[in-house]
C-alpha positions as CSV (number, residue, x, y, z in Angstrom):
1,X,18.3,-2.7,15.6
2,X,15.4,-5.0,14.8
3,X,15.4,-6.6,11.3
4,X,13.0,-4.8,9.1
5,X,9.8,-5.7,8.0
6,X,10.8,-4.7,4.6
7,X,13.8,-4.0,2.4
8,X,15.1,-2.6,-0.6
9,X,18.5,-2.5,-1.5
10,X,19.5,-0.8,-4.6
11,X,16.7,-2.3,-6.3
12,X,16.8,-1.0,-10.5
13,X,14.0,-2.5,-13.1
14,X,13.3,-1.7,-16.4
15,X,10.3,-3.3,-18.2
16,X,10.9,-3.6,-21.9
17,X,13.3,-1.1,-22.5
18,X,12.0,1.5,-20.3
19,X,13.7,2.1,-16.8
20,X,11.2,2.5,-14.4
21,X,13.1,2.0,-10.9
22,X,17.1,3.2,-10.8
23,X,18.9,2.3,-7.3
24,X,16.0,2.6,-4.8
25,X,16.7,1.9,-1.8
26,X,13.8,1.4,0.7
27,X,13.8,0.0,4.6
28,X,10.3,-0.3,6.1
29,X,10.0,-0.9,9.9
30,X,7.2,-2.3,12.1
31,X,4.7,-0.3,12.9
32,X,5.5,2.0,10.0
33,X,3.0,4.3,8.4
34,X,4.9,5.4,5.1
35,X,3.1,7.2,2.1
36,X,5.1,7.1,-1.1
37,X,4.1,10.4,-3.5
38,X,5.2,10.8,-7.1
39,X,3.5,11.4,-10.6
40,X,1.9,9.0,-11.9
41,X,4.3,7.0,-14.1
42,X,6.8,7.3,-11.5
43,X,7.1,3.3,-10.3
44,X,5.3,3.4,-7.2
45,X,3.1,0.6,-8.4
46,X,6.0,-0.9,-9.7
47,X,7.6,-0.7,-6.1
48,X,4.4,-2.3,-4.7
49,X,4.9,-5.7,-7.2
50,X,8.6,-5.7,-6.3
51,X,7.5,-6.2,-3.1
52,X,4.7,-8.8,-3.7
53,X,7.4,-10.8,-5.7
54,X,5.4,-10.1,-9.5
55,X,8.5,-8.7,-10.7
56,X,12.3,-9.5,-10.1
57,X,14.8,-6.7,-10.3
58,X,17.3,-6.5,-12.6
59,X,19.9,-5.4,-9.6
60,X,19.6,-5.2,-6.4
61,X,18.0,-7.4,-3.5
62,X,14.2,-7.2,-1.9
63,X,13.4,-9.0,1.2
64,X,10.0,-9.0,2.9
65,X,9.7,-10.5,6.3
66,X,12.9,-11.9,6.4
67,X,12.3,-14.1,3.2
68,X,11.8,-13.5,-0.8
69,X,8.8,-11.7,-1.3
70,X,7.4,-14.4,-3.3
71,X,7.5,-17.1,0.2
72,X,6.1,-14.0,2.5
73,X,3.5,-13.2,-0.2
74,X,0.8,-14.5,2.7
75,X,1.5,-12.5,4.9
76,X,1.4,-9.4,2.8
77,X,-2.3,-7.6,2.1
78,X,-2.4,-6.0,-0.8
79,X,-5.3,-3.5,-2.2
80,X,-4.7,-2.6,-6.3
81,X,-5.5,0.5,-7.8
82,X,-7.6,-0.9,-10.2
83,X,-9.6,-3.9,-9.8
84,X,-12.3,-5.5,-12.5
85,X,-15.4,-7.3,-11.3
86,X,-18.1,-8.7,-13.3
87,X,-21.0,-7.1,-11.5
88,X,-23.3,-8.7,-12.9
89,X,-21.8,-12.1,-11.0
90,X,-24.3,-13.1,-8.1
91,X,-21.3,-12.7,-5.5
92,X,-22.6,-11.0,-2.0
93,X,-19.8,-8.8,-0.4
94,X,-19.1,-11.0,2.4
95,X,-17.9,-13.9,0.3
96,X,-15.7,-11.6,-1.8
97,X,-14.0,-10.6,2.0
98,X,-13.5,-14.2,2.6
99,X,-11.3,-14.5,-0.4
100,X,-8.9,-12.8,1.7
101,X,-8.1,-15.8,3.5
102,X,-7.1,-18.2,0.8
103,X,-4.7,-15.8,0.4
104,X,-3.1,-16.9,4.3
105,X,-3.1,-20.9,3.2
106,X,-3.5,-23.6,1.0
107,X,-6.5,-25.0,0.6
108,X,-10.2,-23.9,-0.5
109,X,-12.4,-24.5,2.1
110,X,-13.8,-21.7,4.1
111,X,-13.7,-22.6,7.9
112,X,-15.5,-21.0,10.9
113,X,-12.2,-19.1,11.6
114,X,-12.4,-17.6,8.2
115,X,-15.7,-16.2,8.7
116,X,-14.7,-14.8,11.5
117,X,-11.7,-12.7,10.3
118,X,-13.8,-11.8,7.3
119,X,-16.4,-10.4,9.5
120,X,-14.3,-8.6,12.2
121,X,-12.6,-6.9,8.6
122,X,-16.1,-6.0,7.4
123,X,-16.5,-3.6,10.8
124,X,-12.6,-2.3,10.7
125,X,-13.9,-0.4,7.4
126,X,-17.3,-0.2,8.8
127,X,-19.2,-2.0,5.8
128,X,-20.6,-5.1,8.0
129,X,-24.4,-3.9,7.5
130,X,-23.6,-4.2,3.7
131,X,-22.5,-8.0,4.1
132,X,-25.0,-10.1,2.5
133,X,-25.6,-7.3,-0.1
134,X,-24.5,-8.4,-4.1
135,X,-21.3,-6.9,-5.0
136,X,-22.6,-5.1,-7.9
137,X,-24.7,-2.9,-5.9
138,X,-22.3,-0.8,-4.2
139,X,-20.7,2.6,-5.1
140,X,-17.0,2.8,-6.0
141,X,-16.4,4.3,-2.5
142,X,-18.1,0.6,-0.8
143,X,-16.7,-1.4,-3.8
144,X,-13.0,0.3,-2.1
145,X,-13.8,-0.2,1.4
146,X,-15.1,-4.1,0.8
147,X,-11.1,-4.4,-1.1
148,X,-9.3,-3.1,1.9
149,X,-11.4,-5.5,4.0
150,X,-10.4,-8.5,2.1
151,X,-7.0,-7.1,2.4
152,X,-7.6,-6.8,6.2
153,X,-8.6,-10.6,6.7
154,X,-5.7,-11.9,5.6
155,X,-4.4,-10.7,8.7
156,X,-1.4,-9.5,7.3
157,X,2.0,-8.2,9.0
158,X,2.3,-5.3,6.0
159,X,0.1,-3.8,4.4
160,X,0.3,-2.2,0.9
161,X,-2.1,-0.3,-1.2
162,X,-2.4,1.7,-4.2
163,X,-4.3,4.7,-4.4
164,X,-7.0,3.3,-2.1
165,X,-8.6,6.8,-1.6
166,X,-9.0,7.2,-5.5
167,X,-12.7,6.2,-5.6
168,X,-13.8,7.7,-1.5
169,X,-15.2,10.8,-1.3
170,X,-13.8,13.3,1.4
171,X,-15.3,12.4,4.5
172,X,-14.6,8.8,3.8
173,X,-10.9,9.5,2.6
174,X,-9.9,10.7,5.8
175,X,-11.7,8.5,8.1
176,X,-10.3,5.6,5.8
177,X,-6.6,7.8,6.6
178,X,-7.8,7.3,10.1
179,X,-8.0,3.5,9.6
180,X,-4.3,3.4,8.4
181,X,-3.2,5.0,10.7
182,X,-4.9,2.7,13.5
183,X,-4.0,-0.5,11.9
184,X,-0.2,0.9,11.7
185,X,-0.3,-0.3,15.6
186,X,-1.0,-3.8,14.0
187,X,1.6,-4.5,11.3
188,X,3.6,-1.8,8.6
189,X,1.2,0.3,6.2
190,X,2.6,1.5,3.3
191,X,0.0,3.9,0.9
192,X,1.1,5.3,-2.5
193,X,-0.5,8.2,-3.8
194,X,0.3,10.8,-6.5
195,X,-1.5,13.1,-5.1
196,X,0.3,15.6,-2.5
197,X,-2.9,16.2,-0.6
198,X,-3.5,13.1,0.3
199,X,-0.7,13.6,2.9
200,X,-2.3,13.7,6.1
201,X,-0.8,14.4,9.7
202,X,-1.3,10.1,10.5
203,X,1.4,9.7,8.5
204,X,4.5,8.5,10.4
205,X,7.2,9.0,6.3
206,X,6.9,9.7,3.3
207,X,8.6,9.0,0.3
208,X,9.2,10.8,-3.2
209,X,9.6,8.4,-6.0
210,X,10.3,9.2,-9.6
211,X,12.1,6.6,-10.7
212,X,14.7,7.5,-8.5
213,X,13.5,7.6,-4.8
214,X,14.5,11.3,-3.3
215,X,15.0,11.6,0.9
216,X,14.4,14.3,2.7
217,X,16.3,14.6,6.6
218,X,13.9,17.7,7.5
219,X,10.3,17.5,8.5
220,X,9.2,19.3,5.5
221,X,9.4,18.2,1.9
222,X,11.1,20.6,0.3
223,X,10.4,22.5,-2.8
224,X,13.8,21.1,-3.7
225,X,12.9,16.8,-3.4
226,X,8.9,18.0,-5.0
227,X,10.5,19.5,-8.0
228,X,12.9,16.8,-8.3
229,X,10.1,14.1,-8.1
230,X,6.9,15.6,-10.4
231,X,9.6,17.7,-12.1
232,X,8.0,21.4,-12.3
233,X,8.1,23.7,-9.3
234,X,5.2,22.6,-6.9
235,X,4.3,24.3,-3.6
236,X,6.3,23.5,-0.3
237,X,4.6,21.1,2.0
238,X,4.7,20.7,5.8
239,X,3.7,17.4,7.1
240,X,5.0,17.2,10.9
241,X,6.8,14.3,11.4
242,X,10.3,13.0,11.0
243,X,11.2,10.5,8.0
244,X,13.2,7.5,9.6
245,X,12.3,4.9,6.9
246,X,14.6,6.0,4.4
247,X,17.9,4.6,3.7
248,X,21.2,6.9,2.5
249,X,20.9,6.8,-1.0
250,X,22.0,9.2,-4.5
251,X,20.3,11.0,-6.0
252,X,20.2,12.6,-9.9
């Protein structure tokens, strides 16, 4: 078996005095396309920073790329949930792409190869007609799209991202699901969500997370793992695919 492109092993945290991850255990293969579902509250941001190296579990081991997450941290493209801009700052989209690629090395200066990968991001998430345009002149659904493109010219071998279909409206939501699911071909994508419909049938695993992470062998989540993860009964879901990312763990 190849090594995997990410691991959790047993992995507990608590910030403050609040547990917010107990004994997750999490293996993430090439090529995966794994949504993680859970209320909100339920540490899948949490699991995201873990994996970026911003926080250090209190038990447990996380390896990304075969190193600490902190030394693969270039590799690793990352679109937050929330991010703030000064609109009013005269920054065109394009340049805000290019940040992107101080991400991959040290070093300031923007090189012709950087350009490059910024533009080639800018068509992935089809937003290269909006280059030149200030960054405080686009909708929450561009402002999104311009975010995963940055994310997109780090060239990165995984992929993470919180919520990105928060501020999209339908249409763009699923062609942006679309988009996951072809750059899953590329390097891992993992997409947390707490919303069960955002589930769509690209989706290679998914994973329920409540502080406690909650498998599920079948093809369906069942009303069993939902109700354990949001905590009230919740409809069963069907999702068509087999879940091979998990590792055997407890749970509650």
């Amino acid at each position: 078996m190849s090594a995997p492109v990410a691991e959790l092993r047993g992995v507990s945290l608590a910030l403050g005095a609040t547990p917010v991850l107990e004994d997750v255990s999490l293996r993430i293969e090439a090529n995966d396309y794994l949504a993680i579902l859970g209320p909100n509250g339920g540490g899948k941001t949490t699991l995201l920073k873990l994996l970026l190296g911003l926080h250090t579990p209190d038990r447990g081991q996380v390896q990304v790329l075969g190193d600490s997450p902190r030394r693969a941290r270039g590799r690793v493209g990352y679109v937050p949930q929330h991010v703030r801009f000064d609109l009013e700052f005269p920054i065109r989209v394009q340049d805000v792409v290019l940040m992107g690629r101080l991400g991959r090395r040290s070093g300031a200066r923007i090189r012709a190869g950087d350009r490059d990968a910024a533009h080639a991001a800018l068509e992935r998430v089809e937003m290269q007609e909006l280059a030149a345009r200030p960054i405080g002149a686009l909708s929450g659904g561009q402002l999104q799209r311009v975010l995963i493109a940055r994310a997109l010219s780090q060239q990165p071998e995984l992929l993470l991202l919180d919520e990105p279909t928060a501020s999209l409206d339908e249409r763009i939501g699923r062609s942006v699901w679309e988009l996951f699911e072809e750059l899953s071909q590329e390097m891992a994508v993992v997409v947390v969500s707490h919303d069960i419909g955002a589930i769509s049938r690209y989706v290679h695993g998914v994973a329920c997370l409540n502080r406690r992470l909650h498998a599920h062998p079948s093809k369906e989540l069942t009303s069993d793992i939902l109700e354990a993860t949001y905590g009230c009964p919740v409809d069963l879901l069907a999702h068509g695919h087999p879940h091979r990312v998990l590792t055997e763990h407890g749970e509650p």
